[in-house]
N, C-alpha and C positions, 0 to 999 in steps of 0.2 A: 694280260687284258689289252684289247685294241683301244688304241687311240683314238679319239674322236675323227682325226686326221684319216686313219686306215680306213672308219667306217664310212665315212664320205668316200670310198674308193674302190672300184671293183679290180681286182688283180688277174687279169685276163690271163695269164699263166697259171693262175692257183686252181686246180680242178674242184676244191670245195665252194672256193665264192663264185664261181662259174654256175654250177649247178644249184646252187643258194638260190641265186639270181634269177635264173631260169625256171626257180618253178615257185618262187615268188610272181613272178612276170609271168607264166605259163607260156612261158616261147623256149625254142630247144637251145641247148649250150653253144652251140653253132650260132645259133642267132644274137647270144648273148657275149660274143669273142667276136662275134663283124662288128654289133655295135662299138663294145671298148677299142676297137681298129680303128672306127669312123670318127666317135663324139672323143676319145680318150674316156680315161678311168674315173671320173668323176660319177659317183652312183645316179646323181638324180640326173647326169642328161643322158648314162645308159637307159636308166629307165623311159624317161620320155622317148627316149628312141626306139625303144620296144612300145611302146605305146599301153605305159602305165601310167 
């Protein structure tokens, strides 16, 4: 079971929470691996970053 810590965090290497991510947010996994590059792996400023 994830940690509370892991879910607060998207794993730009892990191709499932990439695509998780990506079609939660409906932007491509591409867009969802520049943001984790830009804000780091913290879910909620991936998200704001994709503009959820």
């Amino acid at each position: 079971m994830a940690s509370k810590q892991d879910q607060a965090r998207v794993a730009g290497g892990q191709d499932y929470e990439v695509r998780y991510e990506a079609k939660k947010t409906g932007r491509s996994a591409s867009a969802v691996k520049k943001a984790v590059k830009k804000v780091g792996s913290s879910r909620k400023r991936v998200e704001q970053r994709l503009g959820r």
